[in-house]
C-alpha positions as a printed NumPy array, in Angstrom:
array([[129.928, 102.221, 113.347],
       [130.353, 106.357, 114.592],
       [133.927, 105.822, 113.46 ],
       [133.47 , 104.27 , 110.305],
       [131.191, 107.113, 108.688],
       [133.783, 109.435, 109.94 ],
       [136.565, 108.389, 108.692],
       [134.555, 107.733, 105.242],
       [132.977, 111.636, 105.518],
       [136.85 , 112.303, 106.693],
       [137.631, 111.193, 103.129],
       [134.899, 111.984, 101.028],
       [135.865, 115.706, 102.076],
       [139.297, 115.484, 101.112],
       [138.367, 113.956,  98.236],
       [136.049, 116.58 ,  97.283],
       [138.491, 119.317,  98.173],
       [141.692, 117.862,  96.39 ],
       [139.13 , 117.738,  92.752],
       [138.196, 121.296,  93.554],
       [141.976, 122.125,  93.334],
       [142.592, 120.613,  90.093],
       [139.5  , 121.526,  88.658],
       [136.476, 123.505,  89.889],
       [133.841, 122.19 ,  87.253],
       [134.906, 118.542,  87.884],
       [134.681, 119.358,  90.983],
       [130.999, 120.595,  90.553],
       [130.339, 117.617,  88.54 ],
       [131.609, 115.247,  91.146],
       [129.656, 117.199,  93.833],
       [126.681, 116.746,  91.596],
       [127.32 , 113.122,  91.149],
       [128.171, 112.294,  94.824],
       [124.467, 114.065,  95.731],
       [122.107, 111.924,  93.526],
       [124.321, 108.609,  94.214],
       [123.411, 109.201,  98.238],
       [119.916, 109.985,  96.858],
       [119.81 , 106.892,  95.555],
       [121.123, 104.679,  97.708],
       [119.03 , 106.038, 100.664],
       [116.01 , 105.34 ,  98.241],
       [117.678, 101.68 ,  97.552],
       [117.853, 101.061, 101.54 ],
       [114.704, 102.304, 102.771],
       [112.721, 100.058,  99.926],
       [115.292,  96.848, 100.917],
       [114.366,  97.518, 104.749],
       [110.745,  98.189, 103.597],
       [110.568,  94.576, 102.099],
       [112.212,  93.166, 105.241],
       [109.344,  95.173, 107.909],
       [106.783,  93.9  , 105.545],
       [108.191,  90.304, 105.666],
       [108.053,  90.36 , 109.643],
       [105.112,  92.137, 110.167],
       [103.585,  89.528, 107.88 ],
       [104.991,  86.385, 109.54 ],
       [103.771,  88.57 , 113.523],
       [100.443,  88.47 , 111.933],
       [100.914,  85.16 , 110.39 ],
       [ 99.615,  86.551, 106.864],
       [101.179,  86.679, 103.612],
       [102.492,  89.634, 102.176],
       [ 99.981,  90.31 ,  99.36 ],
       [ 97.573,  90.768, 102.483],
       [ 99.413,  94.238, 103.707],
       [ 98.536,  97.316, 102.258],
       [100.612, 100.352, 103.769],
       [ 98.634, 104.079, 104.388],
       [101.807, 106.224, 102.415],
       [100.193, 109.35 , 103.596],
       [101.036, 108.727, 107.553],
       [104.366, 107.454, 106.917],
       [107.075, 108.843, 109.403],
       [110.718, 108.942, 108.315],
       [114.19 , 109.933, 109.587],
       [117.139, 110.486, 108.655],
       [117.961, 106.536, 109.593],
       [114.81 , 104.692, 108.166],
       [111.324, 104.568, 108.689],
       [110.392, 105.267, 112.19 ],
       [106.522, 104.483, 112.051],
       [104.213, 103.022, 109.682],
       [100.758, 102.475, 109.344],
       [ 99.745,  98.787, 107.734],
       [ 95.99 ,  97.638, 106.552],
       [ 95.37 ,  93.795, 106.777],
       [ 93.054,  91.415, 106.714],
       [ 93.025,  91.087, 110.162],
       [ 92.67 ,  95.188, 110.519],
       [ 94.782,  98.605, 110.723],
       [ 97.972,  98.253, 112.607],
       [100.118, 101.236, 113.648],
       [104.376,  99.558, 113.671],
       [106.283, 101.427, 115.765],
       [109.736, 100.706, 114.441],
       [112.592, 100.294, 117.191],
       [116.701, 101.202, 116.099],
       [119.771, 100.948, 117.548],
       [122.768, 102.952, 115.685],
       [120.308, 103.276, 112.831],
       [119.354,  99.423, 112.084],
       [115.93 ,  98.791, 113.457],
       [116.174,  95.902, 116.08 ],
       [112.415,  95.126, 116.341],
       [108.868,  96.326, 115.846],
       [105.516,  96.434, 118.043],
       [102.237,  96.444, 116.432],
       [ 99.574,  98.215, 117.628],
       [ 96.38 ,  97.267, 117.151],
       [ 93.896, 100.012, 115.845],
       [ 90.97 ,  98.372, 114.12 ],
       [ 89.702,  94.844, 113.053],
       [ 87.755,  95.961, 109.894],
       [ 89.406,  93.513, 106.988],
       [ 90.321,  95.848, 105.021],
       [ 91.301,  93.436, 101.788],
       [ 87.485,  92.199, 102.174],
       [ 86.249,  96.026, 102.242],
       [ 88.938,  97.169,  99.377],
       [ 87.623,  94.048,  97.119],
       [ 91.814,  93.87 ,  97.565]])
């Protein structure tokens, strides 16, 4: 996978740097363009691998997903994905540690941290 992004980074540079010949404001423009499409599909990722942590921490907890309410504000994030998370169930707060290996998490441990039901509490 290390070689892969290389050789596309490899390219992208070149890329960039052969546009910047023939034109500097295309090549601004491209720049400009090649920025918000990596915004973008980082955001489209982490959502896509945010639906598949909910699905599993659902089926661990043998819930459905409506049940799962995330805490946003204690969210931790890399560079690579999510790296912890903080869930609220019916069956209580959970803290998922996230485990990756080259960037695609591999598995998840859930942590228990209290057994309020929080749906009952929320009127969820």
């Amino acid at each position: 996978m290390g070689a892969e992004i290389l050789m596309v980074l490899g390219l992208t540079v070149g890329l960039i740097v052969a546009i910047f010949r023939l034109s500097p404001i295309v090549g601004i423009v491209f720049l400009i363009m090649l920025l918000i499409g990596i915004v973008v599909f980082s955001h489209y990722i982490r959502k896509e691998e945010l639906t598949e942590l909910k699905g599993v921490i659902a089926h661990n907890l043998s819930i459905s997903q409506e049940e799962m309410l995330f805490d946003v504000e204690r969210m931790k994030k890399s560079f690579l994905g999510w790296k912890k998370l903080y869930v609220f169930t019916s069956k209580g707060e959970f803290e998922v540690n996230i485990h990756r290996d080259n960037g695609e998490w591999v598995g998840i441990d859930l942590i228990s941290i209290s057994n309020v039901n929080y749906t009952k509490e929320l009127n969820y």
